[in-house]
VMD Tcl script that draws the C-alpha trace (Angstrom):
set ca {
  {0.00 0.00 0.00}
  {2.83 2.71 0.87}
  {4.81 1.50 -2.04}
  {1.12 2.40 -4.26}
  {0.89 5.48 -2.37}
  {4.35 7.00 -3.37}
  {3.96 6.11 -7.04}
  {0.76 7.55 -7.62}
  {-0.15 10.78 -8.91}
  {-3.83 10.86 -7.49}
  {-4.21 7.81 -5.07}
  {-7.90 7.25 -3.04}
  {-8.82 4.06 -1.12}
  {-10.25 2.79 -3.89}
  {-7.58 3.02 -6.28}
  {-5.22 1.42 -3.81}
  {-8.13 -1.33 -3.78}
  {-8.29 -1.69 -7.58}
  {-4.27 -1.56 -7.80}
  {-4.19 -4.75 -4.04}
  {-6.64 -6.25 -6.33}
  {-5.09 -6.44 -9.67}
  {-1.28 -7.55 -8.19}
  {-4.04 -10.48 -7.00}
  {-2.81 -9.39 -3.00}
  {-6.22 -9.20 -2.30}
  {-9.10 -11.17 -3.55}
  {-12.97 -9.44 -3.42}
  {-15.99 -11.42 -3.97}
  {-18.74 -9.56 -5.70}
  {-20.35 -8.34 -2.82}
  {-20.95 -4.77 -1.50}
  {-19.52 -6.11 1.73}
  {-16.58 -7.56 0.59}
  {-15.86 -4.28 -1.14}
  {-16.54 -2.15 1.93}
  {-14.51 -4.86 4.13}
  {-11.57 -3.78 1.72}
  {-12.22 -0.34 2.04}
  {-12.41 -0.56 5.97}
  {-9.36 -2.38 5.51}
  {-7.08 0.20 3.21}
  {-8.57 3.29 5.52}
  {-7.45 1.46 8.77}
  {-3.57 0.93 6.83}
  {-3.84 4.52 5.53}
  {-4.36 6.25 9.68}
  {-1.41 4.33 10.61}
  {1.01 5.01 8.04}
  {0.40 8.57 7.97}
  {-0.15 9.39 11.82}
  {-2.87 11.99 10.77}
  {-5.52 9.85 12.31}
  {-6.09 6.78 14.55}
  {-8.69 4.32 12.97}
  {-11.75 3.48 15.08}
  {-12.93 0.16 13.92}
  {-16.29 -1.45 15.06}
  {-17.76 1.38 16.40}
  {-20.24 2.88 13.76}
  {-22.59 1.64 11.18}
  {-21.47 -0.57 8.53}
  {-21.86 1.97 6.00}
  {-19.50 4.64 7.58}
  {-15.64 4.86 8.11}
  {-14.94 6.56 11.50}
  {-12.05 8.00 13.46}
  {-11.28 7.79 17.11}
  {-11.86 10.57 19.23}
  {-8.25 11.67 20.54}
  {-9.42 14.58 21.49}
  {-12.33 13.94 24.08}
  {-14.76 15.91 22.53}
  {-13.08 18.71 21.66}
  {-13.51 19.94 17.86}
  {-10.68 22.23 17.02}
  {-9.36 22.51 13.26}
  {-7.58 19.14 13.24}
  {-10.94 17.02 13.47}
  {-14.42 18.31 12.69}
  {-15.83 15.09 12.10}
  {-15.54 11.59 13.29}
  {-17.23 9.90 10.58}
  {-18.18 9.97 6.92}
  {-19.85 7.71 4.52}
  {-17.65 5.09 3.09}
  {-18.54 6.07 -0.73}
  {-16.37 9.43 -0.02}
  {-13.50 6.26 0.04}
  {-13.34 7.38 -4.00}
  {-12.03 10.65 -3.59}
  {-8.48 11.67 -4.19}
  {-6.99 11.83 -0.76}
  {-6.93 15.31 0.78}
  {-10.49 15.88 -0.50}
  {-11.78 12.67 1.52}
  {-9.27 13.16 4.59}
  {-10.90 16.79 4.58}
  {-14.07 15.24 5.87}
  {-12.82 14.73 9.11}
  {-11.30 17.87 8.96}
  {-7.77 20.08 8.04}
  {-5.80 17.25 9.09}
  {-3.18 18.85 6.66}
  {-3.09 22.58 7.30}
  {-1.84 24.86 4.25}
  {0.84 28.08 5.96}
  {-1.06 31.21 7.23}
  {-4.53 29.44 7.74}
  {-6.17 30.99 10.05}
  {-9.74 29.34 10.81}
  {-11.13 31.70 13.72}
  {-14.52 33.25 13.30}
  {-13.88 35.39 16.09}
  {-12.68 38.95 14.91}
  {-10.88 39.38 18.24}
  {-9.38 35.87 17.46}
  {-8.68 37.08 13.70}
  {-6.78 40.06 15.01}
  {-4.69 38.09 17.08}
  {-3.63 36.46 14.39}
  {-2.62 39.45 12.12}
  {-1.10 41.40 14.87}
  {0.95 38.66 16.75}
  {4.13 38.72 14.61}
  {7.13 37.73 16.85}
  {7.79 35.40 19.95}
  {10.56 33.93 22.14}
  {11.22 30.59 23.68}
  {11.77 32.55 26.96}
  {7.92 34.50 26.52}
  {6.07 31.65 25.19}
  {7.55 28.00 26.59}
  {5.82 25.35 28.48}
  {6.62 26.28 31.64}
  {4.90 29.22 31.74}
  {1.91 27.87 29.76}
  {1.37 25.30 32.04}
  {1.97 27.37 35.41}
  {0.66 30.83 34.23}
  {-1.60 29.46 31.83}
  {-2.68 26.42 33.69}
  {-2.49 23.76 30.83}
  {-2.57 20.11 31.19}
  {0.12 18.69 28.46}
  {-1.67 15.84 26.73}
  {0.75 13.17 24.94}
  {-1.15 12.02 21.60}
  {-0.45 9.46 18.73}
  {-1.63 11.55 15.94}
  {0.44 14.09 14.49}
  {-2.84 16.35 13.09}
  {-3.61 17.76 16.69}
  {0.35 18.95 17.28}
  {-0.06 21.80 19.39}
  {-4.49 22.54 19.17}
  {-5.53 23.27 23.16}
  {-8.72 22.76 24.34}
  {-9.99 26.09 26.28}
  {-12.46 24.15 28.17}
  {-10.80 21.31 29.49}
  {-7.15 23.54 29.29}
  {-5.35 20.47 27.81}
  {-2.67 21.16 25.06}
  {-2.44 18.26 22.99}
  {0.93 17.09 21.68}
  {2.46 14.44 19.19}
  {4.92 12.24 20.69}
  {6.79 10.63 18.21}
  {8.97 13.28 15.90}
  {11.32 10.52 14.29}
  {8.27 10.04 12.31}
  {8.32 13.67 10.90}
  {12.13 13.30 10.82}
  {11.80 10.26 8.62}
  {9.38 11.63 6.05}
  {12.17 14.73 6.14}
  {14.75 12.54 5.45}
  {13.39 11.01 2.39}
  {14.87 12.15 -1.04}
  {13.60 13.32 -4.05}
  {15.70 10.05 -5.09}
  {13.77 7.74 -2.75}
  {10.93 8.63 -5.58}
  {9.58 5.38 -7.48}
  {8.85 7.56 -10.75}
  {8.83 11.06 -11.44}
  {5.14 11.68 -10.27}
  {5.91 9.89 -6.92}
  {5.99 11.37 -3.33}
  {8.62 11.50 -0.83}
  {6.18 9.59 1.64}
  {3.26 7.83 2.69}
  {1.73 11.11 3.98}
  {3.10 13.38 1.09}
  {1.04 11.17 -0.86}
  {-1.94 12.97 1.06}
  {-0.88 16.38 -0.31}
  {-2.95 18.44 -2.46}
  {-2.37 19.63 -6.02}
  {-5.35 21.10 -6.34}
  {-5.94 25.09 -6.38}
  {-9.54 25.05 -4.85}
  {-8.06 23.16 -1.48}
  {-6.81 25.84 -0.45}
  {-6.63 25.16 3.34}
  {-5.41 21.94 2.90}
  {-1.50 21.54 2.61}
  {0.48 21.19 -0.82}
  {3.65 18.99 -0.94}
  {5.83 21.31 0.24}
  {3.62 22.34 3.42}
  {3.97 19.00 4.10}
  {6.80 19.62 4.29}
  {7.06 22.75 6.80}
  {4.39 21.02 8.85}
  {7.03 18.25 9.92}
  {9.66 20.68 10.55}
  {7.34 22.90 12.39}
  {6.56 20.02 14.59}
  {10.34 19.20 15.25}
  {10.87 22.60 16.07}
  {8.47 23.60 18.22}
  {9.82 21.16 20.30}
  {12.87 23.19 21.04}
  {10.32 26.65 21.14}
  {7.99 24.55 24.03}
  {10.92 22.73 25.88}
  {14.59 22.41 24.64}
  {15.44 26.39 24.92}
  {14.36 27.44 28.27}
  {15.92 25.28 31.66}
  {12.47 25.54 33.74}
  {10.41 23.51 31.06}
  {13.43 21.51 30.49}
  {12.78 20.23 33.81}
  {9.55 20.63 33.34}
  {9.50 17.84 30.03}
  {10.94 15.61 32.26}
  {7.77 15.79 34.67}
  {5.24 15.18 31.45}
  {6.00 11.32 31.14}
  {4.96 11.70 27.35}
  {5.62 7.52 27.76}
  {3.84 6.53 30.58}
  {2.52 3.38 30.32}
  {3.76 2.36 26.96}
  {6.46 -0.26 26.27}
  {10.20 0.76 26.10}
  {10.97 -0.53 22.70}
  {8.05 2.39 21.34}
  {9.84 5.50 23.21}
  {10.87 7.61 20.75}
  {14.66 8.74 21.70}
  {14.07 11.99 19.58}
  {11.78 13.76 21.86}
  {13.72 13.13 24.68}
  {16.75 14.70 22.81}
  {15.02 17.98 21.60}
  {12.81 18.67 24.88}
  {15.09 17.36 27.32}
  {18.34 18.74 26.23}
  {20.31 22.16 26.13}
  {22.38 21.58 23.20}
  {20.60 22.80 19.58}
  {18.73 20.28 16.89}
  {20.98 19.33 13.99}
  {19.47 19.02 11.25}
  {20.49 19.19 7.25}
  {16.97 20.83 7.20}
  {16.90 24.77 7.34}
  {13.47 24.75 8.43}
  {14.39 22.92 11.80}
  {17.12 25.37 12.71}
  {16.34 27.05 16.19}
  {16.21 30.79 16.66}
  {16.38 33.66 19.81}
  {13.27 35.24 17.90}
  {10.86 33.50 15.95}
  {9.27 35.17 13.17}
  {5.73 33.46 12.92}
  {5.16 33.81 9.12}
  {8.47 32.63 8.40}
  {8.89 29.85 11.01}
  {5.63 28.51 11.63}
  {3.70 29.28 9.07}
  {1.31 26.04 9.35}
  {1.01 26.38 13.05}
  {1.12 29.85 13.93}
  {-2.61 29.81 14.60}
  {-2.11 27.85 16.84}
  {0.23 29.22 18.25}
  {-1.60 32.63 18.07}
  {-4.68 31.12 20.18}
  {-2.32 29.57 22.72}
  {-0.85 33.02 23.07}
  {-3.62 34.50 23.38}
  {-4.60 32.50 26.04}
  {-1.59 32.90 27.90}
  {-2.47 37.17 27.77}
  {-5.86 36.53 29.20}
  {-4.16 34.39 32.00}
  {-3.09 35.76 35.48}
  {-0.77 35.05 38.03}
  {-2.30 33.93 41.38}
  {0.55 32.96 43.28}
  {3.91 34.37 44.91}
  {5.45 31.58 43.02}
  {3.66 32.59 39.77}
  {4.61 36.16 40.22}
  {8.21 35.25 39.94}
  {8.26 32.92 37.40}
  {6.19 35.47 34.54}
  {9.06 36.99 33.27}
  {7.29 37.71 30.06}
  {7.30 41.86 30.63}
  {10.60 41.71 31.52}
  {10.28 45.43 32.71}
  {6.99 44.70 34.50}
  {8.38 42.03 36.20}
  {11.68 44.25 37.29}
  {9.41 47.01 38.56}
  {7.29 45.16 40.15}
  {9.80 43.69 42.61}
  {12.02 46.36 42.60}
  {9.39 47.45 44.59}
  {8.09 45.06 46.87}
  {12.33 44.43 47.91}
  {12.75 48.55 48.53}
  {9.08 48.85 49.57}
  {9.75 45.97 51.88}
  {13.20 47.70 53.58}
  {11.21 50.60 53.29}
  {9.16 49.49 55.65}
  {11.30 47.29 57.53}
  {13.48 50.59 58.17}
  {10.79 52.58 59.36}
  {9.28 49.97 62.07}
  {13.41 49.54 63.23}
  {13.30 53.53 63.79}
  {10.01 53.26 65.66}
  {10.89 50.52 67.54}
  {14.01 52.86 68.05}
  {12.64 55.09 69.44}
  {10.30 53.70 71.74}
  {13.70 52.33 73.02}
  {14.81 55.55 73.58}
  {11.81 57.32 75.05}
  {11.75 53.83 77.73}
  {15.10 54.70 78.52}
  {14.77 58.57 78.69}
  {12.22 57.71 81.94}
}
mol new
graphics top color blue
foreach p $ca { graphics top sphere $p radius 0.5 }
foreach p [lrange $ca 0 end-1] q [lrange $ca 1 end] { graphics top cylinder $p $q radius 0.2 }
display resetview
């Protein structure tokens, strides 16, 4: 099926189908059910090559091809849907993926109906790993990191339940990276299983071309080092996530350990995955800046409740200065002036 996937030039389910079917790998009786066995089948092979989505067999009508719900609920841009007919299984690709939802984003999508949310977007331009990290979103902003399989939800937070869901495994988007133009089977191949999910359509246009693919795995490996890798508090804090727990050893992905838990830069031969002191949103994270917008904007609606907040929102540096500048000279201001009373009641008991 991947081998189908990267040669074709517009693959669907049911092509793969026709193509399992005619190398005689598969054998269909002539039966709608054995057809939309087949299709069940290819979806199910599809979700788990690709990572954009985790197949949820036996739990709607025959008639229907359904995703699980990683999510709990929550419908951000990622997922829309959980289900659609199984005769969408003829579309190209990204237009039947697009049922669910943008499981591909194209760069600069910005899906927000909100105008304040809208604005946001346009005016947020610029951030830092020491303003915007995962230390401070999860103790100013109160989010719950959750660890998911599916690469589609990288970085979407639910406002309601304040969980920020996150992909675990980035050796996958390092791998589809990694493969060259020369990997190609023919000159209207793709460099991977989920390439082969890009558009090359003009009317899709919030659904990612080839090269947004592209971006959107080197987006993921670097926000990585934006969240974790470039700050020591969420260093420390990465290590308290246990993105693992409860999985096997031999399925812990080494790479995530390396660019969340460590000080020392990503090296990459890709320029896209190349950290930065300042990140320009447009040019670095162009598929999930809107994301990363709305998590921002979260974070500016957030306020500190504790001492131990207080000191650890250093994003207004010169807020944060002033502000305990003066408690520390407001303090010995006011530690000096109950030493000169006490002083001079000294005094005045020693004058009698």
């Amino acid at each position: 099926i991947a081998a189908y996937l990267k040669s074709a030039t517009s693959p669907s389910i049911d092509r793969v189908i026709e193509h399992l079917t005619d190398k005689d790998l598969i054998r269909l009786e002539d039966t709608i059910e054995s057809l939309n066995s087949a299709r069940l089948f290819v979806f199910a092979i599809l979700g788990w090559q690709t990572m954009l989505y985790m197949p949820s067999l036996g739990t709607c009508p025959p008639g229907q091809l359904a995703v699980a719900d990683e999510q709990n609920g929550f419908r951000g841009g990622a997922f829309m849907q959980l289900r659609q007919d199984l005769f969408c299984s003829r579309h190209d690709l990204p237009e039947f993926l697009m049922g669910f939802g943008i499981l591909l984003p194209a760069k600069n999508l910005c899906l927000a109906v909100d105008t304040e949310e809208r604005l946001a977007f346009d005016r947020l331009d610029k951030i830092t790993p020491r303003d915007f990290n995962a230390s401070l979103i999860s103790t100013i902003g109160h989010l719950q990191i959750k660890w998911v399989d599916i690469l589609s939800c990288h970085m979407e937070f639910d406002p309601i339940t304040k969980k920020l869901y996150l992909f675990r495994f980035p050796s996958y988007c390092q791998a589809s990276l990694d493969c060259k133009e020369g990997d190609r089977e023919d000159s209207h191949g793709h460099k991977s299983v989920i390439h082969s999910c890009a558009t090359t359509r003009g009317d899709l246009r919030e659904w990612a071309a080839t090269r947004e693919v592209d971006l959107f795995m080197a987006e993921i490996l670097l926000s990585y080092r934006l969240l974790f890798g470039q700050t020591n508090t969420s260093r420390r804090f990465f290590r308290q996530t246990a993105p693992f727990k409860g999985l096997p050893k031999n399925v812990h992905d080494l790479l995530l350990a390396h660019l969340c838990g460590t000080k020392e830069g990503y090296v990459s031969e890709y320029a896209d995955t190349v950290e930065q002191d300042v990140y320009d949103l447009a040019e670095h994270f162009p598929i999930l800046r809107s994301r990363i917008v709305a998590l921002h904007s979260h974070m500016g609606r957030a306020t500190t409740k504790t001492w131990s907040e207080l000191w650890r929102d250093k994003r207004d540096s010169a807020q944060w200065l002033t502000f305990w500048a003066l408690l520390v000279f407001g303090g010995l201001g006011l530690l000096f002036s109950f030493l000169q009373v006490l002083l001079q009641a000294v005094q005045l008991g020693l004058g009698r």
